[in-house]
Structure formats: C-alpha cells, structure tokens
C-alpha positions in Angstrom: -40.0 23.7 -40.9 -37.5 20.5 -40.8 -34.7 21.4 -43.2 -31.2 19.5 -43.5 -28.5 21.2 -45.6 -26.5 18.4 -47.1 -22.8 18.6 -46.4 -21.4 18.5 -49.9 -24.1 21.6 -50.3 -22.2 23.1 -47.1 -18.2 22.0 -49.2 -19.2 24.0 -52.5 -20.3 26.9 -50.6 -17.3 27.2 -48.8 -15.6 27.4 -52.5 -17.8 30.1 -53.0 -17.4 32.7 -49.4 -16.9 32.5 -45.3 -19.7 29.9 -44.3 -20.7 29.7 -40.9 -23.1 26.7 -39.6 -25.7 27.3 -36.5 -24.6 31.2 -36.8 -26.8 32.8 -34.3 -28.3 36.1 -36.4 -28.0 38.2 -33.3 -25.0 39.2 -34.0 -26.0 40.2 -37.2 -29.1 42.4 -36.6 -29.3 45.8 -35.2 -32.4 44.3 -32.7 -29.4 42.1 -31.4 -32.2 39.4 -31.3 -32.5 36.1 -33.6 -31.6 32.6 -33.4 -29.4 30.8 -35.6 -28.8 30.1 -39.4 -28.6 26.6 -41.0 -25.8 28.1 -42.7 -24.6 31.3 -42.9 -22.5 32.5 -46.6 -20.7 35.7 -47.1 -20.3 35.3 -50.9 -16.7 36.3 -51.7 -18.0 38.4 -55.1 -20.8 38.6 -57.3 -20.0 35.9 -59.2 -19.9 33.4 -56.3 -23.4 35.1 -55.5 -25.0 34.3 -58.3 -23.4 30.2 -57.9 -24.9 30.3 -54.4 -28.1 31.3 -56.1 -28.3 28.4 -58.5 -27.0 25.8 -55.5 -29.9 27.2 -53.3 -32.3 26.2 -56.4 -30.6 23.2 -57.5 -30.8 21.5 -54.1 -34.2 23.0 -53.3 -33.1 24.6 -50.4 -34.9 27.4 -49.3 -32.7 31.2 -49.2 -33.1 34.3 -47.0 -30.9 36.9 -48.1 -29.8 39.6 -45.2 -27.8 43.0 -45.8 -26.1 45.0 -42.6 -29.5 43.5 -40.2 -31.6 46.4 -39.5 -35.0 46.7 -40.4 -35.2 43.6 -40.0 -36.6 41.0 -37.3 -35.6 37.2 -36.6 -37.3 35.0 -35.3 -35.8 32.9 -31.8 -35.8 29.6 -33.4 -33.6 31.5 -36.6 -33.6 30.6 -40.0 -33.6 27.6 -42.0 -31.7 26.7 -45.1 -29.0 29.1 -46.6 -28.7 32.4 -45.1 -27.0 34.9 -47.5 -25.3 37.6 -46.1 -24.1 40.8 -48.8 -22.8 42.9 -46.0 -20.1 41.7 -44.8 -16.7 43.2 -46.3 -15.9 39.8 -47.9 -18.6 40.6 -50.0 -16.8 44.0 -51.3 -13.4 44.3 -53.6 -14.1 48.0 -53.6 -16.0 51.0 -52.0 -17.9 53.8 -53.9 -16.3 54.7 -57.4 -17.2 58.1 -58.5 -16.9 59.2 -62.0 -17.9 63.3 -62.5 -21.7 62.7 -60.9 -22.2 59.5 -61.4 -21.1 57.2 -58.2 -21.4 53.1 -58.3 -21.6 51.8 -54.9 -21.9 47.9 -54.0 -24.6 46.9 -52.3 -22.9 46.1 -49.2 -21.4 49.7 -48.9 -22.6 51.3 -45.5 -25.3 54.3 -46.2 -22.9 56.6 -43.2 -20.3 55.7 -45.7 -21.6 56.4 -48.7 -22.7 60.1 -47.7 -19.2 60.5 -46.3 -17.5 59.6 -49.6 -19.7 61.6 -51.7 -19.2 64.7 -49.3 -15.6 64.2 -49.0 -15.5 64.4 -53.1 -17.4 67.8 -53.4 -21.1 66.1 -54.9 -24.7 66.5 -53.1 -28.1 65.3 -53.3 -27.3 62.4 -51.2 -27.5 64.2 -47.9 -30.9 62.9 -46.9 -29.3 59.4 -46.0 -27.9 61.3 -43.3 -27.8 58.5 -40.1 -30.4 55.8 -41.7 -28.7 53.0 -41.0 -27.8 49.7 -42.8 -26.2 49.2 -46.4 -26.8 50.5 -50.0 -28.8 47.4 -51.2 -31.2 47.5 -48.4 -32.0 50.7 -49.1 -32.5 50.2 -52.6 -35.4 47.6 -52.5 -37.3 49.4 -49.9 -36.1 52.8 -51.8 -35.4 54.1 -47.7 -35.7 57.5 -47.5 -37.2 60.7 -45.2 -39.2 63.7 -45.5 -36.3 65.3 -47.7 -35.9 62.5 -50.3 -35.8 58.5 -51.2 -33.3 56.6 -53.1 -35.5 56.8 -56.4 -34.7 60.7 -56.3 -31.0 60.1 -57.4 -30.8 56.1 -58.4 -31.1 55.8 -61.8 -29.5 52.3 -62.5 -29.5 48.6 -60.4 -27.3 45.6 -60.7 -28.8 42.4 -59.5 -28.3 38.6 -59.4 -31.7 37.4 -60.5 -33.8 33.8 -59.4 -31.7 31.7 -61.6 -28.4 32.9 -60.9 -28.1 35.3 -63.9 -26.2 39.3 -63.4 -28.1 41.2 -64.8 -29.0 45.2 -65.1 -32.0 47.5 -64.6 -32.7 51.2 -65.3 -34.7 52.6 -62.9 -37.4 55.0 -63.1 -40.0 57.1 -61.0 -42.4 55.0 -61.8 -41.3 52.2 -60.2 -41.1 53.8 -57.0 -43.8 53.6 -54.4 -43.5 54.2 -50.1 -40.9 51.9 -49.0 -40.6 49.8 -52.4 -39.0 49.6 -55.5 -40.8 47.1 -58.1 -37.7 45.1 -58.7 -37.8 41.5 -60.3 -39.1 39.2 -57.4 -36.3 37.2 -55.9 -33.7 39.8 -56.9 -30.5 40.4 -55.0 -29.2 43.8 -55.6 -25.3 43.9 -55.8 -24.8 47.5 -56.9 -26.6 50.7 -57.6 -25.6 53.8 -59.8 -26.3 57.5 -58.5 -26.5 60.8 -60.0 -26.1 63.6 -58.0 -24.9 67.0 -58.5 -21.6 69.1 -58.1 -22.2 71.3 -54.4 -21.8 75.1 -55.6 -20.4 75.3 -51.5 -18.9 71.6 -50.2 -18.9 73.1 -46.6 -22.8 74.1 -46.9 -23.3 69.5 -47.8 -21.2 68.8 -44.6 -23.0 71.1 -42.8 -26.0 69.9 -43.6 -25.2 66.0 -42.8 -23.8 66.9 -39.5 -27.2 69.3 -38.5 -29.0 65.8 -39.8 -27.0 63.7 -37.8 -27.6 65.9 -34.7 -31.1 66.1 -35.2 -31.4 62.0 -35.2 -29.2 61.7 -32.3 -31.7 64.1 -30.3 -35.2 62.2 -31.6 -34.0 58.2 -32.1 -33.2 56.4 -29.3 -29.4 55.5 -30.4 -28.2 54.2 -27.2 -30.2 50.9 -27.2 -30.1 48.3 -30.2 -33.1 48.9 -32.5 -34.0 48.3 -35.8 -35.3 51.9 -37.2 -38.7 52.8 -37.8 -40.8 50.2 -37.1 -44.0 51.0 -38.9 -45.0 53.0 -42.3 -46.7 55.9 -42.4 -50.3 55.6 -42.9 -51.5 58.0 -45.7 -52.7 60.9 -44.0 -51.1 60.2 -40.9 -47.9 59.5 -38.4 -47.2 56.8 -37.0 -45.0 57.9 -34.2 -47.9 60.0 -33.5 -50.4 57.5 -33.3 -48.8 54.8 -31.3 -48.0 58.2 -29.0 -51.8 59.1 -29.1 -52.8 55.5 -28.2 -50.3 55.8 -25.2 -48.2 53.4 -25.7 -45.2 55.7 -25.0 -42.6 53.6 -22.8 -45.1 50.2 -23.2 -42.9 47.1 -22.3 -43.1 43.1 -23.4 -40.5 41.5 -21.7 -37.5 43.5 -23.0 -39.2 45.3 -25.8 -39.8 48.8 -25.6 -41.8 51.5 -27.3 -39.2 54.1 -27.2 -40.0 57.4 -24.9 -38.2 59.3 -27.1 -39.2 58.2 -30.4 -43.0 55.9 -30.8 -41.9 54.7 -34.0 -38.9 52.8 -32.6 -39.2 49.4 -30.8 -36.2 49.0 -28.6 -34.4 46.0 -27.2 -34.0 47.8 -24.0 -32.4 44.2 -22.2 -32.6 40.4 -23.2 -35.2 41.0 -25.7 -36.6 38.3 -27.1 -37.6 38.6 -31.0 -40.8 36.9 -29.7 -41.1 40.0 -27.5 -40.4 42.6 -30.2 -42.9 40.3 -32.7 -45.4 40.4 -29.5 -45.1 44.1 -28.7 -45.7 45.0 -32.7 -49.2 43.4 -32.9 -50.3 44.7 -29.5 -49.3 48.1 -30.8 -50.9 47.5 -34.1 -54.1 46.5 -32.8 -54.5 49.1 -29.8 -54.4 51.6 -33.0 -56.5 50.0 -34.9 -59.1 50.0 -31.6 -58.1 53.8 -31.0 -58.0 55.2 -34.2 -59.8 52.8 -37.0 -56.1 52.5 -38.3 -54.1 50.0 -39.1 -50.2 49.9 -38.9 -48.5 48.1 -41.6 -44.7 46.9 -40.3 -41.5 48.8 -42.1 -39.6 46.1 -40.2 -39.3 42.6 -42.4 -39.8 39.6 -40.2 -38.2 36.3 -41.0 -37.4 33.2 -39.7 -39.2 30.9 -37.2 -40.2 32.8 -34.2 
C-alpha cells in the first residue's frame, strides 16, 4: 500500500508525543523482526491519544496501534501510516495506584510489574500473570491468561479512547470474555484497567508462588532467544504444543525461525530471522497439523504490517 503522511500531519503530532519517522519496529517487538514505521508516536497522555486518534481519521490515514511488541509479528516491509505506540514510559505519568483492593493500572504498565507491585502491597489473585510478558493493555484485549486464570477473573472496569477520539469507560463482565478476547468496542485503545483482588491471609505464601511460576517458565519457554510467546491457541479439546510436537516439527527451521525444542508452542528468532521466515514457518506448521491431525491452528500471535 502507497501511503504518504503529510508533514504538517507529522508537526501536530509532534505537539502531541516523541515521533519517530522510518522507525524500524524491531526494536520494538520481542521477535526483534519488522521493518519500519511511516511514523512512529508515543502519545505523551491520554489526552494527546485520543487527538492522535481524531488526526489519524481526519487525514484518512490509516493507524496500527502497538503495546510493549510481543505477540505480535511485523511484517519486513513495516507498517504504513501512523504507528501508535502506548508502551513507552512517555506514555505513563504514574504506575499502579492501589486503593484497599481495587488497583488502576495504565495500560502501558509492564504485567512483571504489575504482579510485583501488587505483591509488594500484601494483595493476590494476580499471581497468574506470573512471567507473561508485555503490558496491561495488551493483555486486556486478548484477556491473556494460563491454566490458573485470565484477566476477566479480576478486571472489572476498562478505560479506552474510542474510533473518534472520545475517553470513555466500560464495566466489564464474564460475559464478555471468551479464549484470548475481550468483546471491547472495535477500534478501541485501552489506556487503563481497574482490578479487584483480594487481601493475601500470608504475603510470603503470594511471593512464593510468583517466584515457583517464574521458575517454572524459565525451565519450559525458551527465554534466551527473542520470541513472541505462544504462538498458536489451543484448539478445543487439544494442545497445541502437543500437536505441533506430535507432527514433529520439534527444532523445524525456515531461515532463522525455529520451532523451539523446548517449548512447540514458541516460534523463536534463533538468528537473523526474517518476519517473512517466522510468517513462513507459521503456515507450514499450521498446515502439516492440519494434514496430521484434521486440525487446524489458529495464530495467538497478531500479524501486521506488509510482509
């Protein structure tokens, strides 16, 4: 797609955050793979946000918004338009603010950091989030999770920037929670979530627990190469680790993507990957499963961009 950003677009954004032009995204993704943004804004607050917004849909520009890059793939040839970037600590006046059980956390607030905080003030229920990387509003519109819980277990209230610009705020409720999705408004940036958790009866027994999490992920994920997390949802009724493992595609290579031998759900950039490699190696796994097994894999990880 041929896209120009006009420079007086490119002037009022930079009233409105850092802006960056030709930014290359790999060194904003955990896959360490992408090519460049157009341009590249780190709002400076949610009200700047939600002027970038309108100046995206004024101009007709098209808008990707990014959080702290993983789960997510670009493409080589990047992105075009207005990349928006809510991870960066421009993007943050304040951490986590924690009133009795109820804890507000910007969207751009690390998950590692957000567990820490909460232990460190005596609450629990958040333990779970133990080691999934990338940032708060990330995991809210995918409602991330594990086998012991998902965001929609202790989110109960969103704040967003909506299509045209507007802040605005959303209860949230079971219902609206399904694998890997929270039925948000469509276009929605999420700027902030509120939490309830609970007051731990024994602080050391929360710690405990995050650091036995921690060590169990450090012993299954392959951490010592750049990835972007789980790579594919869990069929119902099955694993996926366990099927790409089954199909023996254990250690599998396209250029410098790697189906990890340590975990099958992980996708590794295990040296000069290309995004085109990682893209490449994701439909050869999906379709040797479907071949093996009648199955087939739906990606966790969101691809954008021109590849």
């Amino acid at each position: 797609m041929n896209v120009t950003v006009p420079q007086d677009v490119v002037r009022r954004l930079r009233g409105l955050g850092a802006v960056k032009t030709d930014e290359p995204l790999s060194r904003h993704t955990t896959f360490k793979t992408g090519g460049p943004a157009d341009v590249l804004v780190v709002p400076c607050g949610v009200e700047s946000l939600g002027e970038i917004v309108r100046i995206c849909a004024e101009s007709g520009l098209p808008r990707t918004v990014i959080g702290g890059g993983s789960n997510l793939l670009v493409g080589d040839r990047g992105i075009r338009g207005i990349t928006v970037c809510v991870s960066a600590d421009a993007f943050n006046t304040s951490g986590p603010a924690i009133e009795d059980d109820v804890v507000y956390v910007p969207a751009s607030v690390r998950k590692e950091d957000f567990v820490s905080i909460c232990a460190e003030k005596g609450l629990s229920g958040m333990e779970f989030l133990a080691g999934i990387p990338g940032c708060i509003g990330g995991g809210i519109i995918m409602n991330a999770g594990t086998v012991d819980g998902n965001f929609v277990d202790i989110l109960y209230r969103i704040e967003y920037v909506d299509r045209a610009g507007e802040l605005r705020l959303q209860d949230i409720t079971p219902s609206m929670a399904r694998y890997r999705h929270l039925d948000v408004e469509e276009g929605a940036i999420v700027t902030a979530g509120w939490f309830r958790l609970r007051h731990a009866e024994d602080g050391e027994a929360v710690r405990n627990r995050i650091r036995e999490l921690l060590e169990e992920r450090a012993k299954k994920h392959p951490l010592e190469y750049p990835s972007a997390g789980s790579v594919f949802k869990n069929p119902q009724g099955h694993s996926s680790w366990k099927l790409v493992n089954d199909a023996g595609l254990k250690s599998h290579r396209i250029g410098g993507a790697m189906v990890s031998d340590l975990h099958t759900n992980f996708i590794v950039n295990a040296g000069d990957a290309r995004s085109a490699d990682i893209r490449e190696l994701i439909e050869f796994i999906r379709e040797t499963v479907y071949i093996k097994f009648g199955v087939m894999l739906e990606p966790e990880v969101r691809l954008v961009g021109e590849f």
